[in-house]
FIBA-532730 format. One line per 5 residues: for each residue x, y, z of N, C-alpha, C, CB. Coordinates in nm, 4 decimals. Glycine has a CB too. Layout:
BEGIN
X Y Z X Y Z X Y Z X Y Z  ...
END
This chain:
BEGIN
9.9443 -5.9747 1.0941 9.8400 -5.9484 1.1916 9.7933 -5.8041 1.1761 9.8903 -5.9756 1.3358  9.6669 -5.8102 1.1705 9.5640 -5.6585 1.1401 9.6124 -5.5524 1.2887 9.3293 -5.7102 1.1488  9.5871 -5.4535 1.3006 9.5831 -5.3779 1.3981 9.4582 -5.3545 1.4455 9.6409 -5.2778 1.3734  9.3934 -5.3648 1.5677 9.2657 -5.3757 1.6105 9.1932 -5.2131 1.5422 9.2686 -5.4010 1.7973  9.0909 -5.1904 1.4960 9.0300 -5.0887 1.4426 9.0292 -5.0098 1.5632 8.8997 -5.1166 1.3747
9.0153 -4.8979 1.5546 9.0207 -4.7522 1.6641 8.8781 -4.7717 1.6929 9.0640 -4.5671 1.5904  8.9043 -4.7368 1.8307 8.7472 -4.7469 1.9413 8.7117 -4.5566 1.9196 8.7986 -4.8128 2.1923  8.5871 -4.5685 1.9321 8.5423 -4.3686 1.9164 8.4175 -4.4803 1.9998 8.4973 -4.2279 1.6879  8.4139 -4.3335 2.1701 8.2955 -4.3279 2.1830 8.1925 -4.2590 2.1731 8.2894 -4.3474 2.2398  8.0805 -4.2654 2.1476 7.9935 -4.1300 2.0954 7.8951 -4.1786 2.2471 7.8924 -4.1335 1.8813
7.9042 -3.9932 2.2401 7.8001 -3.9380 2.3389 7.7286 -3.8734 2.2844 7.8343 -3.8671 2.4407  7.5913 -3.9163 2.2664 7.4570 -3.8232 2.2349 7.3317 -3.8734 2.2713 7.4379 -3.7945 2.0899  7.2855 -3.7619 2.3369 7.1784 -3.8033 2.3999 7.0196 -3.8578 2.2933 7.1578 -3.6726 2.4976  7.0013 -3.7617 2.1801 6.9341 -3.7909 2.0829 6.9835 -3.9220 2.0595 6.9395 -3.6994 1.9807  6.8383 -4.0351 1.9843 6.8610 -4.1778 1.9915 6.9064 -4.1742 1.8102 6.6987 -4.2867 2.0555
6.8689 -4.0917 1.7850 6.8198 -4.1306 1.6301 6.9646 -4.0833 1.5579 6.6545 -4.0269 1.5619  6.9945 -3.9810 1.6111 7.1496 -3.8823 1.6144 7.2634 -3.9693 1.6437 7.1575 -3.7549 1.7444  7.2356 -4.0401 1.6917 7.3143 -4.1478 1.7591 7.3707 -4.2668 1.7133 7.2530 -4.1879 1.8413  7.2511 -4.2915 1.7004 7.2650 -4.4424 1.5189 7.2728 -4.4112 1.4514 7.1763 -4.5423 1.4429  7.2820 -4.2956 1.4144 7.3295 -4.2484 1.2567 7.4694 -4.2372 1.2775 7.2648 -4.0932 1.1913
7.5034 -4.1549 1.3937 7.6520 -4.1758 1.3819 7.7454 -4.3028 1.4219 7.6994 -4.0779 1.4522  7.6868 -4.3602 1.4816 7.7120 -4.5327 1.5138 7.7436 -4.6039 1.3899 7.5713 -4.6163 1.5776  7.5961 -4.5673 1.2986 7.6111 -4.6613 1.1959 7.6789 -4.6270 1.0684 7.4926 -4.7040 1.1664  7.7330 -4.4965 1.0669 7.7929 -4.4005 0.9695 7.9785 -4.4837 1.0230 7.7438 -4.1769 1.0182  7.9900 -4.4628 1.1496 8.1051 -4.5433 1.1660 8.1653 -4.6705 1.1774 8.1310 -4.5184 1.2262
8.0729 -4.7337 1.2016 8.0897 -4.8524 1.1795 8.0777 -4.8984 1.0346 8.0113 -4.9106 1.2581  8.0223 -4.8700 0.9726 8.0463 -4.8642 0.7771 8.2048 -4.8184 0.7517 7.9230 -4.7087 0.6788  8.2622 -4.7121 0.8782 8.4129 -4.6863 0.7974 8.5062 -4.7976 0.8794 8.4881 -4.4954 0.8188  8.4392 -4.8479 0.9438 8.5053 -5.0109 1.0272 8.5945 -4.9561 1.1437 8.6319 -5.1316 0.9058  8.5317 -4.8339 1.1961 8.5428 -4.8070 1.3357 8.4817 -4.9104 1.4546 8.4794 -4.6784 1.3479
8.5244 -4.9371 1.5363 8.4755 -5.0138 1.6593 8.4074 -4.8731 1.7412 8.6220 -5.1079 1.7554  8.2736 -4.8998 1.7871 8.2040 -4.8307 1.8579 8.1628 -4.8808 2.0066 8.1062 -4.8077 1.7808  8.1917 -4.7345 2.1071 8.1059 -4.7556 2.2488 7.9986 -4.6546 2.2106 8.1938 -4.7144 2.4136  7.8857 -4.6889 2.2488 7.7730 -4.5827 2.2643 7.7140 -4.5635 2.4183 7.6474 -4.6285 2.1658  7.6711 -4.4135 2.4318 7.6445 -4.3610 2.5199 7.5303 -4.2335 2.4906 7.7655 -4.3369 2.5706
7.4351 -4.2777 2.6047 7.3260 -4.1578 2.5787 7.3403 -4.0517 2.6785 7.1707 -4.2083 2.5874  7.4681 -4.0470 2.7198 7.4739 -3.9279 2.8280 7.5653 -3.9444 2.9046 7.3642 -3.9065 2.9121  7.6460 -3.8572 2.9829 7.7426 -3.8645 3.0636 7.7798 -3.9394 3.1717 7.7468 -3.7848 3.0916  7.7058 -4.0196 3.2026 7.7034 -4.0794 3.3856 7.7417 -4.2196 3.2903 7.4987 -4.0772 3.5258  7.7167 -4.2557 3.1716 7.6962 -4.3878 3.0957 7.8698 -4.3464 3.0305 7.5222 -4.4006 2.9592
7.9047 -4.2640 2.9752 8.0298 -4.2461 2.8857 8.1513 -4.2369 2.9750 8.0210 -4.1126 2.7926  8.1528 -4.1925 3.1326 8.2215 -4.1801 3.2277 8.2620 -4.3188 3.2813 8.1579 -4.0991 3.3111  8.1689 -4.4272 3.3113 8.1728 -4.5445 3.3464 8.2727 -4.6460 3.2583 8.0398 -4.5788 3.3480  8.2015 -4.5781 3.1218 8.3442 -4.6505 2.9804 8.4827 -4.5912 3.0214 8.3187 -4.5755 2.7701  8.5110 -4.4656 3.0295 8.5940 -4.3849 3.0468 8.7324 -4.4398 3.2072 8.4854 -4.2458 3.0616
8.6129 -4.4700 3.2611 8.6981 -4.4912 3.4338 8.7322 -4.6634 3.3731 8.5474 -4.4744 3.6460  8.6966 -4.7154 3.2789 8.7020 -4.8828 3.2854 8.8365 -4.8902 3.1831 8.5323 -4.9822 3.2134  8.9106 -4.9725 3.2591 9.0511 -4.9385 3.2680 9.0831 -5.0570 3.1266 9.1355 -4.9726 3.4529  9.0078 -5.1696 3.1185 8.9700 -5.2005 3.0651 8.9535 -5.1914 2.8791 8.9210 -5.1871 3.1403  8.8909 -5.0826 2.8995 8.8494 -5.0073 2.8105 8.9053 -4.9560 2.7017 8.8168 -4.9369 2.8558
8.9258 -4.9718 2.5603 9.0102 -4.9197 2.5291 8.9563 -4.8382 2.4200 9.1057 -4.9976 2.5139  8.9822 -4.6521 2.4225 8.9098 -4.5492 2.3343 8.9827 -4.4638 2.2828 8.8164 -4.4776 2.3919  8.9919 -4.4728 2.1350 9.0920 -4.3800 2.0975 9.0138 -4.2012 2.0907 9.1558 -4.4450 1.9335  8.9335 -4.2270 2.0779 8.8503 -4.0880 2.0619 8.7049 -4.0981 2.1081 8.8452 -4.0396 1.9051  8.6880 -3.9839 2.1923 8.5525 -3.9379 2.2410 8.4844 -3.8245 2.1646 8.5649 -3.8935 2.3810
8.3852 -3.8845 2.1476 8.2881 -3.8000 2.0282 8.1507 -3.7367 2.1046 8.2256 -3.9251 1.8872  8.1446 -3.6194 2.1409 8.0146 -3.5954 2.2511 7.9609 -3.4873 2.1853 8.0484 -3.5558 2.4238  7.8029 -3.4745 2.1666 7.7243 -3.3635 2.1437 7.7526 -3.2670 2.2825 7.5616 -3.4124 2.1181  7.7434 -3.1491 2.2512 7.8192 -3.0214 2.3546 7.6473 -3.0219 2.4473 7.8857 -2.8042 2.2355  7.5190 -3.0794 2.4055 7.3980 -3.0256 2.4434 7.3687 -3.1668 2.5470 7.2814 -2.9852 2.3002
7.4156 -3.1608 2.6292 7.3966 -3.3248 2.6917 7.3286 -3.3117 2.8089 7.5393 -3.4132 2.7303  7.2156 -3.3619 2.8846 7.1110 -3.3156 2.9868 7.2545 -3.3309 3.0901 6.9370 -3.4293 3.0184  7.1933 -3.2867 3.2222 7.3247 -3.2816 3.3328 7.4247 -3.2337 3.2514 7.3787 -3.4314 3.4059  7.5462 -3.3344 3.2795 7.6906 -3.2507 3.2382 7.6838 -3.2010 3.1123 7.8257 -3.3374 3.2377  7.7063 -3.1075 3.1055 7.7353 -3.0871 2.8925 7.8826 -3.1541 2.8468 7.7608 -2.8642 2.8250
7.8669 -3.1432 2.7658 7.9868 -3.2046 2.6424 8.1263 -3.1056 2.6980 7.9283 -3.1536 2.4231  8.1230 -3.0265 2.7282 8.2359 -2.9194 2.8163 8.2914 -3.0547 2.9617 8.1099 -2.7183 2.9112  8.1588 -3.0145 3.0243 8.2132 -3.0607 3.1829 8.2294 -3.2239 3.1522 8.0762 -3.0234 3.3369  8.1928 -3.2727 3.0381 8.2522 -3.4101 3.0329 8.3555 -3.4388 2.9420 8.1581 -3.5009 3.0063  8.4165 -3.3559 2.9000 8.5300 -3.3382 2.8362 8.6458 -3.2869 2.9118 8.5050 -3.2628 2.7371
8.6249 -3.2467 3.0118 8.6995 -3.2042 3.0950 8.7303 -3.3183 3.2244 8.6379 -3.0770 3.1295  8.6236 -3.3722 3.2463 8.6362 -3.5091 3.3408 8.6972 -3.6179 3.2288 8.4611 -3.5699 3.4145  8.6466 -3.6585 3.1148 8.7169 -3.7517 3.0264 8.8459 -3.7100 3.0856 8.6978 -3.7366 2.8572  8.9357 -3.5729 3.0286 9.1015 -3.5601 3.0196 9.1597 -3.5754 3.1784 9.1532 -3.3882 2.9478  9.0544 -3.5894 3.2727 9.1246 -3.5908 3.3893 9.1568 -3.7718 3.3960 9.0241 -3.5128 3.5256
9.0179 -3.8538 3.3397 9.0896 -3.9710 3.3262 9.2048 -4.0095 3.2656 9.0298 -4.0329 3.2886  9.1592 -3.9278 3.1012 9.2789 -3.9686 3.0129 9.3238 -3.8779 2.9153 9.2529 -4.0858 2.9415  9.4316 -3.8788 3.0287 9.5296 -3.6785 2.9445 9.5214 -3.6859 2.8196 9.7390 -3.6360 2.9590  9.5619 -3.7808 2.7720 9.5227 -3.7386 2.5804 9.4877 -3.7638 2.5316 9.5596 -3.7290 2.4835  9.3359 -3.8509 2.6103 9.2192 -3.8682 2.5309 9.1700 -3.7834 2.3848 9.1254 -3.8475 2.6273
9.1782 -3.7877 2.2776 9.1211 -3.6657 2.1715 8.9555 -3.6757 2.1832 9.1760 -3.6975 1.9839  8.9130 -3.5560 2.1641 8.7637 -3.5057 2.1705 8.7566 -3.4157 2.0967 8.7079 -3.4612 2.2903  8.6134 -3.5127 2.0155 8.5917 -3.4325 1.8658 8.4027 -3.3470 1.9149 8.5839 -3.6042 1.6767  8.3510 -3.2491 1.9561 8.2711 -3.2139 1.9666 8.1728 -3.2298 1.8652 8.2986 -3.1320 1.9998  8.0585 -3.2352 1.8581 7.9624 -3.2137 1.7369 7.8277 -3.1387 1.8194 7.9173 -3.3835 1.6486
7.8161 -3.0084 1.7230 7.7126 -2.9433 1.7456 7.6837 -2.8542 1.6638 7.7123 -2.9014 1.8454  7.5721 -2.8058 1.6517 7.4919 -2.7210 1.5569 7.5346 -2.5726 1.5729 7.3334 -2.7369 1.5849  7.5907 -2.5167 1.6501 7.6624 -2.4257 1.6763 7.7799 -2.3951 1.6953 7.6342 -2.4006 1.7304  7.8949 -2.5159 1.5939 7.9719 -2.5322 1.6104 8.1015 -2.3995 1.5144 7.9493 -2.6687 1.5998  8.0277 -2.2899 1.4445 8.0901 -2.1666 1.4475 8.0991 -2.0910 1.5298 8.0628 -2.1076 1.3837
8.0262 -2.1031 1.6789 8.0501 -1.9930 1.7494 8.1081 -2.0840 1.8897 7.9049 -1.8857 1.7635  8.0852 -2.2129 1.8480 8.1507 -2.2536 1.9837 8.3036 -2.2570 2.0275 8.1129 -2.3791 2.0022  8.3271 -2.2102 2.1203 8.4743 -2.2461 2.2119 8.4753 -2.3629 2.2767 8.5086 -2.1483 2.3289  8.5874 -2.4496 2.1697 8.6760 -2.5175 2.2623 8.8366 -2.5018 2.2858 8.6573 -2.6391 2.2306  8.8686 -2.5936 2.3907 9.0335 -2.5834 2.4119 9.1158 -2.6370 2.3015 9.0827 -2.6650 2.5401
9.2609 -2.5625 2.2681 9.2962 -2.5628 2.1403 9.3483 -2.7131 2.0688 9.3999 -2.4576 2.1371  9.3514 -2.8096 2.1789 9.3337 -2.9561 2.1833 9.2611 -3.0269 2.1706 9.3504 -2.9979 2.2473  9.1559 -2.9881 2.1424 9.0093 -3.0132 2.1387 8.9530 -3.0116 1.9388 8.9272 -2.8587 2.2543  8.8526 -3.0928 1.9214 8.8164 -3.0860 1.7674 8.6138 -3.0565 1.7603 8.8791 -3.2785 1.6819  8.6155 -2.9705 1.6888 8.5069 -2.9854 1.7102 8.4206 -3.0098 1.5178 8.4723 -2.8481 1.8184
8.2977 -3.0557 1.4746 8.2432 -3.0562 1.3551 8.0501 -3.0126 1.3521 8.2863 -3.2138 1.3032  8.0540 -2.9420 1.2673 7.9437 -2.8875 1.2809 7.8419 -3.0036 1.2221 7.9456 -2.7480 1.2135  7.6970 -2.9516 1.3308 7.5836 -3.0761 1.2586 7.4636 -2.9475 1.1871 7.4780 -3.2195 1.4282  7.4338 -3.0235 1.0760 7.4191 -3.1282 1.0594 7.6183 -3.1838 0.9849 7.2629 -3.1319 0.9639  7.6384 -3.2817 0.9485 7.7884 -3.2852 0.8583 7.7710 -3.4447 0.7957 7.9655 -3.2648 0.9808
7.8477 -3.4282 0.7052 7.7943 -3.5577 0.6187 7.8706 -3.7164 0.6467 7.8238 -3.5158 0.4474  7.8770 -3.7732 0.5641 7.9330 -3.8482 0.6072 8.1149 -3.8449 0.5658 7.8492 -3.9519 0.5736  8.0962 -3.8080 0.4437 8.2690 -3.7941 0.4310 8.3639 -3.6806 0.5155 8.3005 -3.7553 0.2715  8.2534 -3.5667 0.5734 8.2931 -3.4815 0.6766 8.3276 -3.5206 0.8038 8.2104 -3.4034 0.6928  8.2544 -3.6694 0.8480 8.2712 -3.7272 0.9594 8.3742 -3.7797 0.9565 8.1900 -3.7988 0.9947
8.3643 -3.8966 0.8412 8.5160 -3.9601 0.8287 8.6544 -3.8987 0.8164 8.5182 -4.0301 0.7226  8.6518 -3.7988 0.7370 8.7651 -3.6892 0.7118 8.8524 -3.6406 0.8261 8.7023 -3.5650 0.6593  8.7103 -3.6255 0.9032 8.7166 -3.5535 1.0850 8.8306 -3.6552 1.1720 8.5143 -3.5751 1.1928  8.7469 -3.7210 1.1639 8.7567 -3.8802 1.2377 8.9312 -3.8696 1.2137 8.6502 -4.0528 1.1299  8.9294 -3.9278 1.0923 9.0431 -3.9810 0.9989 9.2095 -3.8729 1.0628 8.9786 -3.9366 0.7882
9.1590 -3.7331 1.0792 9.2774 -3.6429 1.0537 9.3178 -3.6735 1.2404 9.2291 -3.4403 0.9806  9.2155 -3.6613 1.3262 9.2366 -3.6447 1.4332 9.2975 -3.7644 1.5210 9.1325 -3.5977 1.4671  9.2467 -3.9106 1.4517 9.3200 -3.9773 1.4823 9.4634 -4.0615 1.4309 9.2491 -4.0172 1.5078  9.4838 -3.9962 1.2979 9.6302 -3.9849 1.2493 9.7342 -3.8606 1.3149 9.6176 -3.9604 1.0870  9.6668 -3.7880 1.3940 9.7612 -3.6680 1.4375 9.8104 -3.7568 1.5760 9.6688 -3.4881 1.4706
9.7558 -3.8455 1.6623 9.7750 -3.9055 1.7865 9.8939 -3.9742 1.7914 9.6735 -3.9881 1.8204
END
């Protein structure tokens, strides 16, 4: 018997940013939730249901940013892993539990990403 493929949900508000990374992961036979914003990725998050090995959020998100919903994610789920992606991802701070990958990033950069963070769990 297979082991069910790892759930990653991506948060990004861009549509186009979005299916690319949707469809970039699902080619590496990731199971995907998608979300265009925080009030939508929180609802996955509280659904108990639910099952997510990694949250993937652009840091630039209208209302909450990728911070204040990374911080509500771990209050749901303490060791939820969260891989940030943003274009300013040399100068950004996150917590030392936290992963972040700069955009634009390719696809074997994604997977690589993907790959290390959820073999460290």
């Amino acid at each position: 018997m297979s082991t069910p493929a790892p759930t990653i949900l991506v948060v990004e508000d861009d549509d186009i940013v979005r299916m690319l990374i949707i469809d970039v992961l699902e080619e590496l036979e990731f199971s995907v939730l998608e979300s265009d914003g925080s009030e939508q990725a929180l609802a996955f998050l509280k659904d108990p249901a639910a099952t997510i090995d990694l949250m993937m959020t652009d840091v630039g998100l209208p209302g909450m940013d990728g911070h204040e919903l990374a911080t509500e994610a771990r209050k749901l789920r303490e060791t939820l892993p969260i891989l940030f992606a943003s274009g300013y991802a040399e100068t950004l701070a996150v917590p030392a539990d936290m992963h972040v990958i700069g955009k634009p990033f390719s696809i074997d950069q994604l997977r690589d990403k993907v790959k290390s963070i959820l073999d460290a769990k």
